[in-house]
N, C-alpha and C positions, 0 to 999 in steps of 0.2 A: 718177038719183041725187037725194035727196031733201036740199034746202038745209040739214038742220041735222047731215047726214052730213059739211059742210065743217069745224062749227064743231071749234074744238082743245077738246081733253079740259079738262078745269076740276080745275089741280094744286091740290090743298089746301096751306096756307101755314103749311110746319111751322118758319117762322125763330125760332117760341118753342123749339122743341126743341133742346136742348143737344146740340151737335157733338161724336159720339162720341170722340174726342181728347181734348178738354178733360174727360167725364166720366171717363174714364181715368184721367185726371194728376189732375182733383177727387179722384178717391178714393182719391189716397196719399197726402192731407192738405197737398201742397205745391203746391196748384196758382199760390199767388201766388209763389213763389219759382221756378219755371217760368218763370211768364209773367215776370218781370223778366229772369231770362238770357233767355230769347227777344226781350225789347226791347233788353236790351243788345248783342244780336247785330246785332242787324238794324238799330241806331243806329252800328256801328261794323264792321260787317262782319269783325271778328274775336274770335273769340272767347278769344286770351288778353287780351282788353282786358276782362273781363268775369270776371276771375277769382274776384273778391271775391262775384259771382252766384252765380255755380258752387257757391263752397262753403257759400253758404248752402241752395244746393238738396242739394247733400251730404248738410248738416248735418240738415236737413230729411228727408233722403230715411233715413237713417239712424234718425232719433227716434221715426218711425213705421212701425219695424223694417220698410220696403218693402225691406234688401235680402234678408231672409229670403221675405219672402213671394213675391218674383220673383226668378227667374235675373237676377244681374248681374254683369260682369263689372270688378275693379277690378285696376289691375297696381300 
């Protein structure tokens, strides 16, 4: 076995690349109204404490007609 057969593979450092998740929600225009109900989740662990987030991602989610463009389900 030849010494550089030990070394580890050399991973390319893609932390510039945006986290498919986040480009997802970026491109239904509401990605900052997301991420606040997700702070507000995860600052209160519940999320009808968070309601006021909610409907702003709603209201968000609706302006940029995302509920046409995705199946969603509202009762």
């Amino acid at each position: 076995m030849k010494p550089e057969d030990n070394k580890p593979a050399i991973q390319e450092d893609d932390s510039d690349a945006p986290d498919p998740w986040d480009k997802r929600i970026s491109d239904t225009g509401c990605f900052e109204e997301n991420q606040a109900l997700q702070i507000c989740h995860y600052d209160t662990g519940d999320w009808r404490q968070c309601l006021k987030e909610m409907q702003a991602f709603r209201d968000c989610w609706k302006k940029f007609n995302n509920d046409t463009r995705v199946h969603t389900v509202d009762n």
